[in-house]
C-alpha positions as CSV (number, residue, x, y, z in Angstrom):
1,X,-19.5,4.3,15.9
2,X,-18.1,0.8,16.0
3,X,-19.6,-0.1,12.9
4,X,-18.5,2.8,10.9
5,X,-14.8,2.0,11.9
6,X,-14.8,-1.7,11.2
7,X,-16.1,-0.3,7.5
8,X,-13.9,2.1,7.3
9,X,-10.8,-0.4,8.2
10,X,-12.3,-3.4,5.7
11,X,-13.0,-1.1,2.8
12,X,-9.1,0.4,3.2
13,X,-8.1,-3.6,3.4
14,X,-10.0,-4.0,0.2
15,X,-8.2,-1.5,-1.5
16,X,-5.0,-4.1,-1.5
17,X,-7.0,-6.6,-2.9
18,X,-6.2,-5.5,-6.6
19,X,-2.5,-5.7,-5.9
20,X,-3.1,-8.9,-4.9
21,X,-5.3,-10.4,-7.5
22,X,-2.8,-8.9,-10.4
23,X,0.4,-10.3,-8.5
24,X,-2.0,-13.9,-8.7
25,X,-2.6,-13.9,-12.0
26,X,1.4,-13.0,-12.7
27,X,2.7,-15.8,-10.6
28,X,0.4,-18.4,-12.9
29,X,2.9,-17.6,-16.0
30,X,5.9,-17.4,-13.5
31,X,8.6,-19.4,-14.3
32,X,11.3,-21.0,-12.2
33,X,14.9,-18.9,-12.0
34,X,17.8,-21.0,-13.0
35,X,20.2,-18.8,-11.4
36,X,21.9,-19.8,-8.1
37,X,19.6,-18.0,-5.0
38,X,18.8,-20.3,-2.1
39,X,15.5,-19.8,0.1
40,X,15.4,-18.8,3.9
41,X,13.1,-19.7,6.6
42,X,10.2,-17.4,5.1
43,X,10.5,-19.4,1.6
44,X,11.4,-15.9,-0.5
45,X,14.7,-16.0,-2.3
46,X,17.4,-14.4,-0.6
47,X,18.3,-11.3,-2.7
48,X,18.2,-7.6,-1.7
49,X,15.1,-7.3,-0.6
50,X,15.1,-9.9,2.0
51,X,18.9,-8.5,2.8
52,X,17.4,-5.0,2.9
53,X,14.8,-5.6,5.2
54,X,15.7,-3.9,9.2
55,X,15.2,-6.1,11.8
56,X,12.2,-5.0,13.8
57,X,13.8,-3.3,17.4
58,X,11.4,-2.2,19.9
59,X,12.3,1.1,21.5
60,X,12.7,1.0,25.1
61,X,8.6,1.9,25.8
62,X,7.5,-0.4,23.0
63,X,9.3,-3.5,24.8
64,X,8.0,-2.9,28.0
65,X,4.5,-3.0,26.8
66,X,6.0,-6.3,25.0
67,X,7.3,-7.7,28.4
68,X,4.0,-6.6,30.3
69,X,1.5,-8.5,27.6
70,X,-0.2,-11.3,27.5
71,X,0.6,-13.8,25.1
72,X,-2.0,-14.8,22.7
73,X,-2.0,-17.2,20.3
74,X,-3.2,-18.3,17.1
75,X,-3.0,-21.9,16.8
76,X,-4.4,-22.4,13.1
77,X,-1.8,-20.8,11.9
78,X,0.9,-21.0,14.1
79,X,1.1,-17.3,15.2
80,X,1.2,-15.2,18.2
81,X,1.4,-11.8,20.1
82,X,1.9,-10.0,23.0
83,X,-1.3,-8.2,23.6
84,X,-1.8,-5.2,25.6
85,X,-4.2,-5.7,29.0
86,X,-7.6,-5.0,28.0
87,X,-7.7,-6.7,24.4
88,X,-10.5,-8.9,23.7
89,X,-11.0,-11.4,20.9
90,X,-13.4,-9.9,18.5
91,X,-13.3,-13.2,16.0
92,X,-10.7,-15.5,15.0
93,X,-11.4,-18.1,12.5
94,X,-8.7,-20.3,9.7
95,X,-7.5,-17.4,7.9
96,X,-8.5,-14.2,10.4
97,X,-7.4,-12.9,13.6
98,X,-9.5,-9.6,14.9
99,X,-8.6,-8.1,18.8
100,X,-9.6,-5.1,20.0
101,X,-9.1,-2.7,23.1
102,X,-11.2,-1.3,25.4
103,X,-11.6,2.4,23.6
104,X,-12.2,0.5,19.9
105,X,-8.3,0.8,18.7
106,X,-8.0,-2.7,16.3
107,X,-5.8,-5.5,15.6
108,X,-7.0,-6.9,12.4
109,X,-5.0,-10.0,10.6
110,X,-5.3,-11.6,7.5
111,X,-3.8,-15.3,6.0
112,X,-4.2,-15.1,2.0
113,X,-2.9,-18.3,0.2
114,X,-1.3,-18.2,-3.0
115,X,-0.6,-20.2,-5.7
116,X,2.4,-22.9,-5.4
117,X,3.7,-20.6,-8.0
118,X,3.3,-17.2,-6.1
119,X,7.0,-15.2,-6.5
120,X,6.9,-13.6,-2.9
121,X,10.0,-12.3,-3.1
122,X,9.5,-9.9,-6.4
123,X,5.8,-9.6,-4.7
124,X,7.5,-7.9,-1.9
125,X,9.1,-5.2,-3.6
126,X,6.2,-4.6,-5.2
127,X,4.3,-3.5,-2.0
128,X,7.3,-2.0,-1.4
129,X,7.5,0.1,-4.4
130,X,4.0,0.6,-4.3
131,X,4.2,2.0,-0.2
132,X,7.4,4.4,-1.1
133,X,5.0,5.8,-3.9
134,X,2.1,6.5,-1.4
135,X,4.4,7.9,0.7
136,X,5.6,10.3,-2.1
137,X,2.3,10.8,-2.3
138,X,2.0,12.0,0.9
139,X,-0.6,9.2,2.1
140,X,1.7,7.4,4.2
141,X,3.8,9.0,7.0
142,X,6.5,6.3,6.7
143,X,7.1,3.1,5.0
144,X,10.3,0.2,5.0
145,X,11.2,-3.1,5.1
146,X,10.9,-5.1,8.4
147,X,12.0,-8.4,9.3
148,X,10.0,-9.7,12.2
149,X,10.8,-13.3,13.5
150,X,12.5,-14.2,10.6
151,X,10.0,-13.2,8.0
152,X,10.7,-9.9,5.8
153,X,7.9,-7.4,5.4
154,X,6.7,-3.7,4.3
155,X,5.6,-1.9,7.4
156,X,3.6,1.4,6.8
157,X,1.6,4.1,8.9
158,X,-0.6,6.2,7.1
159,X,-0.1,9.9,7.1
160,X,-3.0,11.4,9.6
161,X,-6.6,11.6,7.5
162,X,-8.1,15.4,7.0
163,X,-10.9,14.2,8.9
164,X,-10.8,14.6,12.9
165,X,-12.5,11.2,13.1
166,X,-11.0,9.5,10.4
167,X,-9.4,6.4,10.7
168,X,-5.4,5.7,11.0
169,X,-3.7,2.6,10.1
170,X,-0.2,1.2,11.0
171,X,0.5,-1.8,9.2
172,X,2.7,-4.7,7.7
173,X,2.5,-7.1,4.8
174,X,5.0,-10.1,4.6
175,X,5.0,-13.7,2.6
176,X,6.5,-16.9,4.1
177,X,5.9,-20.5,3.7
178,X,3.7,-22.5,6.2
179,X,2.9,-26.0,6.3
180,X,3.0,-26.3,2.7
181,X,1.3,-23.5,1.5
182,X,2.6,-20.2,0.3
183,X,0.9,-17.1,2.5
184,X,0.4,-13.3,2.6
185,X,0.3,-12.5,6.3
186,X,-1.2,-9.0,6.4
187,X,-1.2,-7.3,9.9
188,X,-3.2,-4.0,10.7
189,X,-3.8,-1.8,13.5
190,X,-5.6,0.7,13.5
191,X,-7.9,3.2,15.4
192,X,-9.4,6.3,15.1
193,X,-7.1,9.6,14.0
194,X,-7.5,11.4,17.5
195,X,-6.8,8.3,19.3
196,X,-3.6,7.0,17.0
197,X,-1.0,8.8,19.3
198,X,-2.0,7.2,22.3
199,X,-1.6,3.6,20.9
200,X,1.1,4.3,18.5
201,X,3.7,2.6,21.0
202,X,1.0,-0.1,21.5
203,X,0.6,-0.9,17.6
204,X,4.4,-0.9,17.2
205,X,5.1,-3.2,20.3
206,X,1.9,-5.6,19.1
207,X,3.6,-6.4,15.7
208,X,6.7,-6.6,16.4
209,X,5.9,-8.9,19.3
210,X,5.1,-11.4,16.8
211,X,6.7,-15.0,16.8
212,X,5.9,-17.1,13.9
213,X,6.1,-21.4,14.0
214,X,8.8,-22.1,11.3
């Protein structure tokens, strides 16, 4: 059963990957803006999509699962949480962090670096634009813009899957700037659909728990 999720949960991951590879090969014939935008912390040009984005607030459940968790960090890339009790380190290597709970619900983080190039900022309302569509599309439940610690993001939960079993995802995509390098941080959780309920609070408190090195 384990195996089938962790598939399931990779192959959806995948399915970003074209997005990604198209917005790469864009940001090699990207060229510098000569009008007057400054940078913030996250290293995207401040413009309405940074100035859009809500800053992440915890509901009043959500932060006490935030005040009752155990800090874990990620040292390579200067990133932690507040995990629930219960969450073991599945495998955490340079460029992915993988957690999971006791009953198989999943926190599953990826580092992609990008080309000194990379525009994050038009990159961002492209996941953007491309969420709001899969929400029109009734795939998502709900999708916006989310500023955690500092760094803007898309946050989306997918609508629930016609299968009982099926697996449910709640999950955020943002860009910042890191020791030199230009990143996509892309944060999932996940579990199965009959089980989503029960750690929907959790998943929420998890990623906005986050506190990012500047």
């Amino acid at each position: 059963m384990k195996s089938i999720i962790l598939t399931g949960i990779i192959l959806f991951a995948m399915s970003f990957c074209g997005l990604s590879e198209k917005l790469k090969q864009l940001s090699g014939g990207a060229t510098s803006n000569s009008n007057t935008t400054s940078s913030n912390s996250s290293g995207t040009k401040s413009g309405s999509t940074s100035t859009s984005a809500e800053q992440a607030k915890p509901t009043s459940e959500q932060q006490a699962i935030i005040d009752a968790g155990t800090e874990t960090k990620w040292d390579d890339q200067g990133i932690s949480w507040k995990l629930p009790a219960g969450w073991k380190k599945m495998e955490v290597k340079k460029e992915t962090f993988n957690y999971q709970s006791p009953d198989l619900a999943f926190l599953l983080v990826n580092i992609s670096v990008m080309p000194d190039s990379f525009p994050m900022d038009d990159s961002l309302k492209a996941y953007y634009e491309q969420a709001l569509q899969q929400m029109k599309n009734g795939k998502y439940e709900s999708a916006r813009m989310v500023e955690i610690d500092g760094i803007p993001g898309v946050e989306f939960t997918e609508a629930p899957p016609e299968e009982k079993d099926g697996i449910r995802r709640h999950q955020w995509i943002g860009f910042r700037s890191y020791l030199g390098q230009k990143q996509q941080v892309n944060v999932m959780t996940s579990t199965s659909a009959g089980k989503f309920d029960k750690h929907k609070d959790e998943f929420s408190a998890i990623l906005y728990s986050a506190k990012f090195t500047k």
